[in-house]
C-alpha positions in Angstrom: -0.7 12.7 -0.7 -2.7 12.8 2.8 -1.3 15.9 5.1 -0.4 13.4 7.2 2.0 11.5 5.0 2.9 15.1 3.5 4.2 16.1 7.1 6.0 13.0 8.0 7.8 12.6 4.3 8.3 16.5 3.1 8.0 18.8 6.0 9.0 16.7 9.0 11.1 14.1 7.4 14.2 14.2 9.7 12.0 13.9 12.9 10.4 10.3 11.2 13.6 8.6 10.1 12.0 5.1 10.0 8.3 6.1 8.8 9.7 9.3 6.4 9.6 6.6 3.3 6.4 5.7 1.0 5.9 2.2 1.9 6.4 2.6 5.9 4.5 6.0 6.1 1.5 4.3 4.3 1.9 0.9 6.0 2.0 2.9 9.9 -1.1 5.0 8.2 -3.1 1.9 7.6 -2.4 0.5 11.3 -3.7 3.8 12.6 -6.8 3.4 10.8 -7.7 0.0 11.0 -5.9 -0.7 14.8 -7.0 2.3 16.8 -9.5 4.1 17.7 -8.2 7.3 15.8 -10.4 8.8 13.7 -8.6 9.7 10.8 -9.8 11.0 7.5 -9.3 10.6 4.4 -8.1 7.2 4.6 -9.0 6.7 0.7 -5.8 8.9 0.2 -3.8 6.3 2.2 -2.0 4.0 -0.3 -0.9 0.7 -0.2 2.4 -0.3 1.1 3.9 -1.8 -1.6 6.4 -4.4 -0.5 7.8 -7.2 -2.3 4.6 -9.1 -1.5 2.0 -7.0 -2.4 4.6 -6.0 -5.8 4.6 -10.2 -6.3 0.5 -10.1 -5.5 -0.5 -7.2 -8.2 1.6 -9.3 -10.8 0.1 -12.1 -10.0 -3.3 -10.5 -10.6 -2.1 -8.7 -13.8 -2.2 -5.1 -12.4 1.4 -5.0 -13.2 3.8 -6.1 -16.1 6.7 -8.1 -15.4 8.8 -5.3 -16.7 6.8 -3.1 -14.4 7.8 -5.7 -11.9 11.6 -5.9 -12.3 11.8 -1.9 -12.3 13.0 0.8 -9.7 9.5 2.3 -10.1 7.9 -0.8 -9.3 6.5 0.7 -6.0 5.1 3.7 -7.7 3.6 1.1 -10.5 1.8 -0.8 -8.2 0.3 2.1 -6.2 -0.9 3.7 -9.3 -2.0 0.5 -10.7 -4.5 -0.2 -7.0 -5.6 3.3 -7.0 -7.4 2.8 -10.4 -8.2 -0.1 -10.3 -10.1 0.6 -7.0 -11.6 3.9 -8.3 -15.5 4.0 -8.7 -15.5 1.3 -5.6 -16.4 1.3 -2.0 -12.8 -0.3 -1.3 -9.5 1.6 -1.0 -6.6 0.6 -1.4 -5.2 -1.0 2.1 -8.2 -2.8 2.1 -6.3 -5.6 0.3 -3.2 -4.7 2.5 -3.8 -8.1 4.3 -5.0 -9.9 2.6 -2.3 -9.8 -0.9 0.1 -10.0 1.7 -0.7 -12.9 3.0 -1.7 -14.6 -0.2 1.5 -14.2 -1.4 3.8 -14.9 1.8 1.8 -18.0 1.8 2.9 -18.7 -1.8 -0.5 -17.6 -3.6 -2.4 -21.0 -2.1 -6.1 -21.4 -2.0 -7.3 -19.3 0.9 -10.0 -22.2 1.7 -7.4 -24.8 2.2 
C-alpha cells in the first residue's frame, strides 16, 4: 500500500470517512494522478478501484472466476488478479480504470460502434 492510501485508510481513517475505504481511496488516488497537476509517486502502487463494473469487466476478460465473482473477496480478487496480470508491463493498473468501466456500463459493446 502507497503511504498515501496507508495514511488515509490505517493512520488517519476517522479524518477520511468517505475516502478511508479500498475502492474510494484508490479511485480519488487515480483522479489525483491523472486530473491534476500533482506530482505524485509511485502511482504503480495505486490499485484499481474495483466496483461492480470493473469486478463484471475482469470476468468478462477471464481474470476472475465466477466464484471469484460472486464472493466477499471479490474486490481483493480483482486487484490481485490486475496487478499480475500488469506486472512486467509499462501499464498499471488504473490505466484500464476508464476504460473497463466504461466498457462494461455500456454493456461490453464494440468500442468502434
Amino acid at each position: 500500500m502507497n503511504k498515501i492510501g496507508y495514511f488515509m485508510q490505517k493512520e488517519a481513517k476517522k479524518k477520511f470517512p468517505y475516502l478511508s475505504g479500498t475502492k474510494l481511496c484508490n479511485y480519488w488516488l487515480y483522479v489525483l494522478s491523472n486530473y491534476t497537476a500533482i506530482p505524485l509517486k509511485n502511482t504503480n502502487d495505486i490499485y484499481i478501484a474495483a466496483d461492480r463494473h470493473i469486478i463484471r469487466a475482469s470476468y468478462k476478460l477471464g481474470l476472475i472466476t465466477k466464484e471469484q465473482m460472486e464472493s466477499s473477496k471479490v474486490p481483493t480478487y480483482v486487484i490481485d488478479a490486475w496487478a499480475k496480470e500488469l506486472q512486467g508491463t509499462e501499464f498499471v493498473p488504473t490505466d484500464l480504470q476508464n476504460p473497463l468501466w466504461l466498457w462494461s456500463r455500456n454493456g461490453f459493446k464494440n468500442l468502434e460502434s
